[in-house]
C-alpha positions as CSV (number, residue, x, y, z in Angstrom):
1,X,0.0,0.0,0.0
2,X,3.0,2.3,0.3
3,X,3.7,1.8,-3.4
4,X,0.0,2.6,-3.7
5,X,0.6,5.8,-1.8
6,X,3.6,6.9,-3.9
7,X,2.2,6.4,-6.9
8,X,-0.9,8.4,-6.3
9,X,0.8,11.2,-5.4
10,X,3.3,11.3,-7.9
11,X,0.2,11.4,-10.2
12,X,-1.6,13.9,-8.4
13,X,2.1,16.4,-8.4
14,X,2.4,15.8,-12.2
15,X,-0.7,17.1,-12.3
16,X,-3.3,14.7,-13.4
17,X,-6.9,15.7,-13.5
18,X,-8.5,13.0,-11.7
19,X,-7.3,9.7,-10.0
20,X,-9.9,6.6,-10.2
21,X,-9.0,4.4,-7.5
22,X,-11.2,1.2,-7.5
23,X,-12.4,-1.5,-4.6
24,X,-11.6,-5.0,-5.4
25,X,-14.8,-7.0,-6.0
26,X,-15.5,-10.8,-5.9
27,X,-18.4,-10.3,-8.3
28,X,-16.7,-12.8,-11.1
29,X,-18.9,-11.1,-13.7
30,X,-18.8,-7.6,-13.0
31,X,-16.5,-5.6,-15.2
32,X,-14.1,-6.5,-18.2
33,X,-11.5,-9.4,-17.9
34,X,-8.8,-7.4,-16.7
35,X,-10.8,-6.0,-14.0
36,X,-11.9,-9.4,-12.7
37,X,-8.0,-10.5,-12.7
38,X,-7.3,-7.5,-11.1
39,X,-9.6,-7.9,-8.4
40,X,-8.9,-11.1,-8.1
41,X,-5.4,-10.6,-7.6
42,X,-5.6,-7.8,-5.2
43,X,-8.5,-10.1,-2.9
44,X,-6.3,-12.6,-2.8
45,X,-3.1,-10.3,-1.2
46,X,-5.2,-9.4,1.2
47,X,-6.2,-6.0,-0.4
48,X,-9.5,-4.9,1.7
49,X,-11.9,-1.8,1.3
50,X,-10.6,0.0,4.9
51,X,-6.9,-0.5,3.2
52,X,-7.9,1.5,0.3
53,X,-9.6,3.8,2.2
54,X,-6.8,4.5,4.2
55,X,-4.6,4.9,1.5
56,X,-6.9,7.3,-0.7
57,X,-6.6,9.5,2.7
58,X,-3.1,9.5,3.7
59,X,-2.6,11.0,0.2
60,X,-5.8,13.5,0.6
61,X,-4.1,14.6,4.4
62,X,-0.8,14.7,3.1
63,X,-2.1,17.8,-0.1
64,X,-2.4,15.4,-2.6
65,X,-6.1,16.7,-3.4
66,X,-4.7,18.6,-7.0
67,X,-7.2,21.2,-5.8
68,X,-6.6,24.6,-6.8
């Protein structure tokens, strides 16, 4: 989740417009391919929606909003 952390706000500092960040799902046939193996992937290290949650605000408490 670091990584996740860095990356997001090297995104946001470059100036990107908008950041998506997605919840992993179990729903096998919600979504494209990619998105299932995705999800899939990230249930299965242990990725949970209170991590991302966490993450998405350590970067919005650390200025990494990109607001104006």
């Amino acid at each position: 989740m670091d990584d996740s952390a860095r990356l997001l706000t090297a995104l946001i500092e470059s100036g990107v417009d908008l950041v998506e960040v997605g919840l992993p799902y179990s729903d096998p046939v919600a979504g494209r391919a990619d998105d299932q193996a995705a999800a899939e992937i990230a249930l299965r290290g242990g990725t949970r929606s209170e991590i991302v949650f966490s993450v998405v605000e350590r970067v919005a408490s650390a200025g990494g909003t990109g607001g104006p």
